[in-house]
C-alpha positions in Angstrom: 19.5 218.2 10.9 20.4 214.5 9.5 20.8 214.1 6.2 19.7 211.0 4.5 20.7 210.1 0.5 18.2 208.3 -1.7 19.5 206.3 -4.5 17.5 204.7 -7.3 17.4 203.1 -10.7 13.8 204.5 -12.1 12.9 207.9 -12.7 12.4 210.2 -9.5 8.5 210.5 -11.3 7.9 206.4 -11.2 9.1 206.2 -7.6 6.9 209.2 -6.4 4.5 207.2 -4.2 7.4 205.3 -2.7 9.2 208.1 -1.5 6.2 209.3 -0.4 5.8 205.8 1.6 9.3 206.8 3.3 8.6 210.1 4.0 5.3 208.9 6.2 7.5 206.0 7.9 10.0 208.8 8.6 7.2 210.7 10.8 5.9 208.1 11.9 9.3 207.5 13.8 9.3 211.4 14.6 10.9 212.9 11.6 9.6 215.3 9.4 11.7 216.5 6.1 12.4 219.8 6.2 12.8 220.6 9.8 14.6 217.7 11.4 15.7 215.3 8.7 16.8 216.4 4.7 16.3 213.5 2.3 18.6 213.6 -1.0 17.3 212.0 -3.7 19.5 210.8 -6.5 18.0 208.8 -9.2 19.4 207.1 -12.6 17.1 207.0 -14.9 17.7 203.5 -15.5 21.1 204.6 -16.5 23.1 202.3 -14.4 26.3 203.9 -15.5 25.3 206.8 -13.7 25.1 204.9 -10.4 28.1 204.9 -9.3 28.9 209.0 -9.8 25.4 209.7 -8.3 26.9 206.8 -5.3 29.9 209.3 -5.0 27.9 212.3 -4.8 26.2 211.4 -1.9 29.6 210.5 0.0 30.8 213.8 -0.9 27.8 215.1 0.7 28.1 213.6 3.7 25.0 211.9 4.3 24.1 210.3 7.5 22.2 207.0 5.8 22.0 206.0 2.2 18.8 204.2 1.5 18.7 201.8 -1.3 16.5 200.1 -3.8 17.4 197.3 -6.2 21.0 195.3 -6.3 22.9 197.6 -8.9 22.5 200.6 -6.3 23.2 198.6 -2.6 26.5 197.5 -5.3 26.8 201.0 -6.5 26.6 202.4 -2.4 29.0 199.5 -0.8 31.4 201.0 -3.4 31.0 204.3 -2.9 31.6 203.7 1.1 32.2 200.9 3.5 31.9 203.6 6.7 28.5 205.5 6.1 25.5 202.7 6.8 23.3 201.6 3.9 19.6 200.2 4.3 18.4 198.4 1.7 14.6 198.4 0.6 13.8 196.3 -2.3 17.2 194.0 -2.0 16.2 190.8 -4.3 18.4 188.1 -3.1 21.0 190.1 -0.1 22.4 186.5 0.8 22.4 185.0 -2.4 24.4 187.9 -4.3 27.0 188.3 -1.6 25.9 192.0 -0.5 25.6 190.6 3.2 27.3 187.7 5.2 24.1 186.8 7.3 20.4 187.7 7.1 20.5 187.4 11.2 23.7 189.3 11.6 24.0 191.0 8.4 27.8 192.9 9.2 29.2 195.4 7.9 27.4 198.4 6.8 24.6 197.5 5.4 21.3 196.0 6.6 17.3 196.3 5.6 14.7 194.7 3.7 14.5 191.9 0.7 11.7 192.7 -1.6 10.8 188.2 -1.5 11.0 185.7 0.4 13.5 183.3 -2.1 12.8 180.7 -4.3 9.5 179.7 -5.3 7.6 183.1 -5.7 7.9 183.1 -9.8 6.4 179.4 -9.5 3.3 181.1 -7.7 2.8 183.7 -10.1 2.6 181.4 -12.8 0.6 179.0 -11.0 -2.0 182.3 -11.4 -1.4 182.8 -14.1 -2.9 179.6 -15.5 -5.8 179.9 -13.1 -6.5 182.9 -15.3 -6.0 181.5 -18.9 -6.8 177.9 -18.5 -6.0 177.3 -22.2 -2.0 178.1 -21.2 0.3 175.9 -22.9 2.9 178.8 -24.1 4.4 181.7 -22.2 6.4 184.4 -23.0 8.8 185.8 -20.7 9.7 189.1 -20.3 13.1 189.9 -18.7 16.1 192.4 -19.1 19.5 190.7 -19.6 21.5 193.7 -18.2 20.3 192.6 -14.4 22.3 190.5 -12.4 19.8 188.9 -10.9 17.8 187.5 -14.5 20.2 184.3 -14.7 18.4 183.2 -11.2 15.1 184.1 -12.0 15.3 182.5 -15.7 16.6 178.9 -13.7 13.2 179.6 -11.6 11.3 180.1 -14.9 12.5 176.9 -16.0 11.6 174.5 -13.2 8.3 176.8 -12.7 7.3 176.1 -16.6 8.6 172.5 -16.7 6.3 171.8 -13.4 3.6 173.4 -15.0 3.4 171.8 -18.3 4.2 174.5 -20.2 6.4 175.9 -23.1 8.3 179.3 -23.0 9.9 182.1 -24.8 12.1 184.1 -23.2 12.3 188.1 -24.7 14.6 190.3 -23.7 14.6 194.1 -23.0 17.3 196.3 -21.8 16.1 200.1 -22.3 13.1 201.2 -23.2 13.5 201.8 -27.3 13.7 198.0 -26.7 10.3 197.0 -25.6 8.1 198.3 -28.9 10.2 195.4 -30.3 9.2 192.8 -28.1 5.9 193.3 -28.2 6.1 193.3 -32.1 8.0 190.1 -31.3 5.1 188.8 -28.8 2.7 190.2 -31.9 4.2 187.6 -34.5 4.6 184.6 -32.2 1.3 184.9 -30.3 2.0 183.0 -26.9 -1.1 182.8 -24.9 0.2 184.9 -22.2 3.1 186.5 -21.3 4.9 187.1 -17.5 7.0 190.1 -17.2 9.7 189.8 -14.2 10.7 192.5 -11.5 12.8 194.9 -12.9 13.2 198.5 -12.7 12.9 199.4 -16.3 9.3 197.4 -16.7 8.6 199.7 -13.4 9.5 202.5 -14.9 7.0 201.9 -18.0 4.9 200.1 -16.5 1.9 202.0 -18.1 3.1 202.0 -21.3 3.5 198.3 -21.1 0.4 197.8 -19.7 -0.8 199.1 -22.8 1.5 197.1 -25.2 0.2 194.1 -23.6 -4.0 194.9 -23.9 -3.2 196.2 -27.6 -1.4 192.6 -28.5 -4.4 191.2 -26.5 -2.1 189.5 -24.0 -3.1 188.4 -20.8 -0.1 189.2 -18.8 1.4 188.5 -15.1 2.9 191.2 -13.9 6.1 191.2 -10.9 4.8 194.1 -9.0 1.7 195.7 -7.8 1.7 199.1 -9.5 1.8 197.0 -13.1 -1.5 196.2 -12.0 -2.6 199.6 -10.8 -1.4 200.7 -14.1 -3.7 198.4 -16.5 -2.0 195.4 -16.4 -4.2 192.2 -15.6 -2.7 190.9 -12.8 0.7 191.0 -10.5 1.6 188.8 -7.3 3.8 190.6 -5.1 5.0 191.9 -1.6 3.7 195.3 -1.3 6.8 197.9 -2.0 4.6 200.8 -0.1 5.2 198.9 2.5 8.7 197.7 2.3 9.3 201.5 1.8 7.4 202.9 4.9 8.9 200.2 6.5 12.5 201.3 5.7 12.2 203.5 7.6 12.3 202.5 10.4 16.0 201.0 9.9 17.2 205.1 9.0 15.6 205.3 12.6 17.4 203.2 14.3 20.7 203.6 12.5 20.2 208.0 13.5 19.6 206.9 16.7 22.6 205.1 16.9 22.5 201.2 16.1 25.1 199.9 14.0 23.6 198.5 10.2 25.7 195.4 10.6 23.5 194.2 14.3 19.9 194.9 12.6 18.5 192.1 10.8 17.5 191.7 7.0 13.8 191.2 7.5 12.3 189.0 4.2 8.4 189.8 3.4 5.7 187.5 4.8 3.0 188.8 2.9 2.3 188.9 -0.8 -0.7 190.5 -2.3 -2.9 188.8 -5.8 -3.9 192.5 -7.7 -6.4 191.3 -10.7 -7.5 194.7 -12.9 -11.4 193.4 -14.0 -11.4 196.4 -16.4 -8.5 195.0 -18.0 -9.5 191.4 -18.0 -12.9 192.8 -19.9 -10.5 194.7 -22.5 -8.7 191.1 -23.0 -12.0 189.1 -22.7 -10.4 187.4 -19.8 -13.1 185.8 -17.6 -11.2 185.4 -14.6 -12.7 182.8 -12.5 -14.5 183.4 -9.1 -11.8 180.9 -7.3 -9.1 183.1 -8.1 -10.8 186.4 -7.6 -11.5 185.3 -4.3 -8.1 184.5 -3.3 -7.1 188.4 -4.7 -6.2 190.9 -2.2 -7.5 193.9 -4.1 -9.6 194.0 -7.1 -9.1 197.1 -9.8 -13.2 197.6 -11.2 
């Protein structure tokens, strides 16, 4: 019986349909949970203080794999162990930040899958985002300073708005008690839209935000998929069911004896337009036929 540990930043609740994603990539490879694989799931709450005990609790439980999600938990994991592989599922940058030497050869013990494909994805959601609200000329920005990874994705925002002609304003957001504010913020300034970037405590809330954002009447790009499936108007993403399922196919490998450090980090190649119609009605967002051909599933 192998025993795998699951380590996340949301609530277990928000991540249900991805672990469900992993549990059918695990059978598909053979496994089933219960009978010849145990999967331990640890998850912070978006408490990232927390990481590192809930890290250490999986060492002590000597797990066989400990399966990743966003940079503070691969950090929080290499810690924790430098023996006991790590796969990564939703890494944002793995080169970039340092957490591997090579995306080829990655070394060490950790390996898996970047959630983009690097610089220039944040200009395409934008780029939408116009297409949608043609009368753009000021953007908010929705981002939480506590993430390492904000400082790159702010540069992007700049070059991204400068290309595009437009002003923005950059809100921050770094627990939930938080957001209420921005939006009250967002409610006094009144942007024409508003982009929201990847991060695990938008994900988390992603249906209260949703909600924040057609009550304020703001048309809103979303990072992710599910903000989309959630209300939100639109999102421009990889699709994290799959990066999920997909993970597991590394656990695979690694029980079946490869070493983390020879399996390459494999980078999306497919990114999926979401555009919610009921939402865009709420808004009165007539979202033109151009870019609702171009989407890759369209919420009625």
């Amino acid at each position: 019986m192998y025993r795998v540990g699951n380590l996340g930043v949301p609530s277990r609740d928000s991540s249900a349909h991805l672990i469900r994603a992993f549990e059918a990539g695990l059978r598909d490879q053979g496994w089933t949970v219960g009978q010849n694989i145990v999967v331990e799931h640890r998850f912070a709450d978006n408490h990232l203080d927390r990481l590192p005990g809930l890290a250490e609790e999986l060492v002590r439980l000597n797990v066989d794999v400990i399966v990743t999600s966003t940079a503070p938990t691969i950090a929080a994991a290499k810690n924790a162990t430098r023996t006991i592989p790590i796969v990564m599922i939703l890494a944002d940058d793995p080169l970039g930040s340092g957490l591997v030497a090579n995306l080829a050869r990655p070394g060490g013990n950790v390996t898996g899958l970047a959630v983009n494909a690097g610089p220039g994805l944040v200009g395409k959601q934008l780029e939408m985002l116009k297409a949608a609200v043609p009368r753009l000329r000021r953007v908010a920005v929705l981002v939480n300073p506590a993430r390492e990874h904000t400082p790159n994705t702010l540069r992007e925002v700049e070059g991204a708005t400068q290309a595009l002609g437009l002003q923005r304003q950059i809100l921050e957001a770094r627990e939930a008690r938080e957001l209420d504010a921005a939006f009250a913020t967002l409610k006094a300034s009144r942007p024409d839209a508003l982009f929201a970037v990847r991060d695990a405590l938008f994900f988390q809330h992603r249906a209260r935000l949703a909600d924040l954002a057609v009550k304020g009447r703001l048309p809103t790009m979303w990072a992710l998929q599910e903000h989309a499936e959630a209300g939100g108007l639109m999102a421009y993403s990889a699709d994290l069911r799959d990066l999920a399922r997909r993970g597991a196919t590394y656990v695979d490998k690694i029980l079946k004896g490869a070493k983390p450090g020879d399996l390459p980090i494999e980078q999306p190649t497919k990114f999926d337009l979401v555009v919610n119609l009921k939402t865009a009605r709420a808004l009165g967002v007539s979202i033109a036929p151009s870019l609702l051909q171009r989407a890759d599933k369209v919420i009625e």
